[in-house]
C-alpha positions as semicolon CSV with decimal commas, in nm:
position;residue;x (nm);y (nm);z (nm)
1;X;1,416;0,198;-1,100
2;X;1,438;0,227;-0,728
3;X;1,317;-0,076;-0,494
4;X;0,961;-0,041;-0,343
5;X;0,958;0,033;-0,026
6;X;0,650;-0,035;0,234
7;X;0,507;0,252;0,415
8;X;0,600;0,198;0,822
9;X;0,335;0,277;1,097
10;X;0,552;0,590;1,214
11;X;0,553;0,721;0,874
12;X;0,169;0,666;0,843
13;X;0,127;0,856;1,168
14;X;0,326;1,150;0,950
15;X;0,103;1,129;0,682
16;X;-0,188;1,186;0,892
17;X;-0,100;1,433;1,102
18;X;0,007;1,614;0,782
19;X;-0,364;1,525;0,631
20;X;-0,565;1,595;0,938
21;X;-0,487;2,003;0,873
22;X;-0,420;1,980;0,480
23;X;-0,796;2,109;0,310
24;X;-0,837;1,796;0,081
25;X;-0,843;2,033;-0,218
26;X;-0,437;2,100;-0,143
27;X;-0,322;1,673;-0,105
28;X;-0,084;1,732;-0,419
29;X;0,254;1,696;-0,486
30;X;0,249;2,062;-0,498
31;X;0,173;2,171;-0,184
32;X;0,489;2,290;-0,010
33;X;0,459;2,093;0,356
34;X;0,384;1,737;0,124
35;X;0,680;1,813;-0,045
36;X;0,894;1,884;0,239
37;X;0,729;1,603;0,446
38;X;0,901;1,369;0,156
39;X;1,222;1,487;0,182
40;X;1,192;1,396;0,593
41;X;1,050;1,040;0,485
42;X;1,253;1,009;0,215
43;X;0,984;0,972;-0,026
44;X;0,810;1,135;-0,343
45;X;0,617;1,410;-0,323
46;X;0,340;1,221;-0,523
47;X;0,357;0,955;-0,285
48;X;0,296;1,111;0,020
49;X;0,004;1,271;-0,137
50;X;-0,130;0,968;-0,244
51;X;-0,062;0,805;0,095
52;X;-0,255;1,090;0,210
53;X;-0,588;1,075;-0,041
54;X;-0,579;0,725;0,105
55;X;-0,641;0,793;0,451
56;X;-0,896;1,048;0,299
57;X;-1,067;0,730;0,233
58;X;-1,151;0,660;0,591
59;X;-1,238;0,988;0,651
60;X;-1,645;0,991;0,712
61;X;-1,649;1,364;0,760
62;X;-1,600;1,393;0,411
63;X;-1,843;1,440;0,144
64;X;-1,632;1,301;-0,087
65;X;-1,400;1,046;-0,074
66;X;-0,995;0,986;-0,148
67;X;-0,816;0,683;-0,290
68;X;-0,968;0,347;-0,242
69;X;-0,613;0,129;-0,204
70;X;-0,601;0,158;0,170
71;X;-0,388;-0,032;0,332
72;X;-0,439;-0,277;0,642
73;X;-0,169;-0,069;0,845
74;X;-0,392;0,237;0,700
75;X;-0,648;0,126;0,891
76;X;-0,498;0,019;1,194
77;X;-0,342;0,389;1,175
78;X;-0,655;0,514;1,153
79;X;-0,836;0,333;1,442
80;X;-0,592;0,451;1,653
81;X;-0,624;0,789;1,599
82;X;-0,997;0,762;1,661
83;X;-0,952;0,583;1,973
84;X;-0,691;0,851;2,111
85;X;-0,648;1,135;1,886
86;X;-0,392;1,311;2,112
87;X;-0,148;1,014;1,988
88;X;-0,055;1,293;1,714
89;X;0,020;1,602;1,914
90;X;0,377;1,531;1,968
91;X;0,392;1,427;1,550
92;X;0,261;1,780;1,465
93;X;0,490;1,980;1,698
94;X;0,782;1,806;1,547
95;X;0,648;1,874;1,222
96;X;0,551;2,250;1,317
97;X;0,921;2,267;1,409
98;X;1,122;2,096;1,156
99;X;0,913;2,334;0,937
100;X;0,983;2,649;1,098
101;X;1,333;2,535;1,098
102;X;1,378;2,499;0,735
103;X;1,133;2,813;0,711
104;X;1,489;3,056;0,865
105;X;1,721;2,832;0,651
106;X;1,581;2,942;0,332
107;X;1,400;3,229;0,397
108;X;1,179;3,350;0,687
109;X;0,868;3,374;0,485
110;X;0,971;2,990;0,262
111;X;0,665;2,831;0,347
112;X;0,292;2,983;0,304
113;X;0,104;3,015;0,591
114;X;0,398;2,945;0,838
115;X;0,560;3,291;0,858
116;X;0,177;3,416;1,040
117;X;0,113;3,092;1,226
118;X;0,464;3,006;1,394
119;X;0,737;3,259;1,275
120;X;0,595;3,540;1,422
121;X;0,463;3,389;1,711
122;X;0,809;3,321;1,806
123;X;0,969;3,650;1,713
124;X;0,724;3,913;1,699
125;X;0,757;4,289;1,542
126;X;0,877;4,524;1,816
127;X;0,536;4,741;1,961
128;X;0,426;5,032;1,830
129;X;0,355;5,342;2,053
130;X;0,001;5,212;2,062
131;X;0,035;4,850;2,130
132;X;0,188;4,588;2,346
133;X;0,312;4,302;2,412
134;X;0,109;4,025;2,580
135;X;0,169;3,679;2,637
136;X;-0,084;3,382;2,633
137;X;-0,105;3,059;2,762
138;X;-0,231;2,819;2,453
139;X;-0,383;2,437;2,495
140;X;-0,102;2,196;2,357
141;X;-0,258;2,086;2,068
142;X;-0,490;2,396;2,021
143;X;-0,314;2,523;1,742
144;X;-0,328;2,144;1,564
145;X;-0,718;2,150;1,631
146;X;-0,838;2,467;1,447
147;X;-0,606;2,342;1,131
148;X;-0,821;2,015;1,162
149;X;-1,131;2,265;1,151
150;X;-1,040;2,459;0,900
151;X;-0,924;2,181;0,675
152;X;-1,257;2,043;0,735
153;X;-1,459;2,286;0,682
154;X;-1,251;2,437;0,353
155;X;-1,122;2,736;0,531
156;X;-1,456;2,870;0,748
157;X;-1,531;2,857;1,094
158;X;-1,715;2,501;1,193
159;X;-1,943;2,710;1,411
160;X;-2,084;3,033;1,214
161;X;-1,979;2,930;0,865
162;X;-1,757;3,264;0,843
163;X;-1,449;3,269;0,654
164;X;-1,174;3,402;0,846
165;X;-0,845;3,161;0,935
166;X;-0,693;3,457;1,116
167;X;-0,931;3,416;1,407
């Protein structure tokens, strides 16, 4: 039986950035980006999900409520994120890349949801005879943001109530 480990701070900060745009209905050792967060922690599946249901315990914009064995450094993680929540930006780009990243290594649609959101962002299908090419500048941390919304709000725009991710 392996030795317990205790979760670190940094890898708390993972957790949550990974939670803050995970809908609560997908924290399972199922879910693709849990499973390859664990292999970058060097954890279980199953235990970053639980880490994760636990910090679904402090969430108040929840209607219902995650694990109850938080952890002191869970909340200090926590409280920190309240208090600045830009503190995760630079967690979820590295985590946006690492995942596009392994995305090409195994296949350039491996993870679902990331070939729309980043893959073809980056490298997108040549124009048609009716279309072109534009670029846009994008808020750091815009693209972190609307998963936060959407994960809250199961998938539907926080304004209208509409269901459509795409816009």
């Amino acid at each position: 039986m392996a030795a317990r480990r205790n979760w670190t701070k940094d890898e708390i900060r993972q957790v949550l950035a990974l939670y803050l745009r995970t809908p609560f209905g997908r924290l399972n050792s199922s879910n693709t980006e849990i499973a390859a967060l664990a292999r970058r922690l060097g954890r279980t599946a199953g235990a970053v999900a639980l880490k994760a249901c636990n910090l679904a315990a402090l969430d108040d914009s929840l209607p219902r409520k995650g694990m109850s064995n938080v952890s002191r450094l869970d909340r200090e993680v926590w409280a920190e994120f309240l208090a600045d929540p830009d503190t995760l930006l630079p967690i979820y780009e590295e985590q946006r890349a690492w995942l596009l990243q392994h995305a090409r290594a195994t296949t350039r649609h491996g993870i679902p949801g990331l070939s729309e959101d980043v893959a073809d962002d980056i490298h997108p299908p040549a124009p048609q005879a009716t279309e072109r090419l534009v670029l846009q500048r994008q808020r750091l941390g815009q693209d972190f943001f609307r998963r936060m919304i959407l994960a809250a709000w199961n998938g539907r725009c926080g304004l209208t109530g509409i269901e459509d991710p795409p816009c």
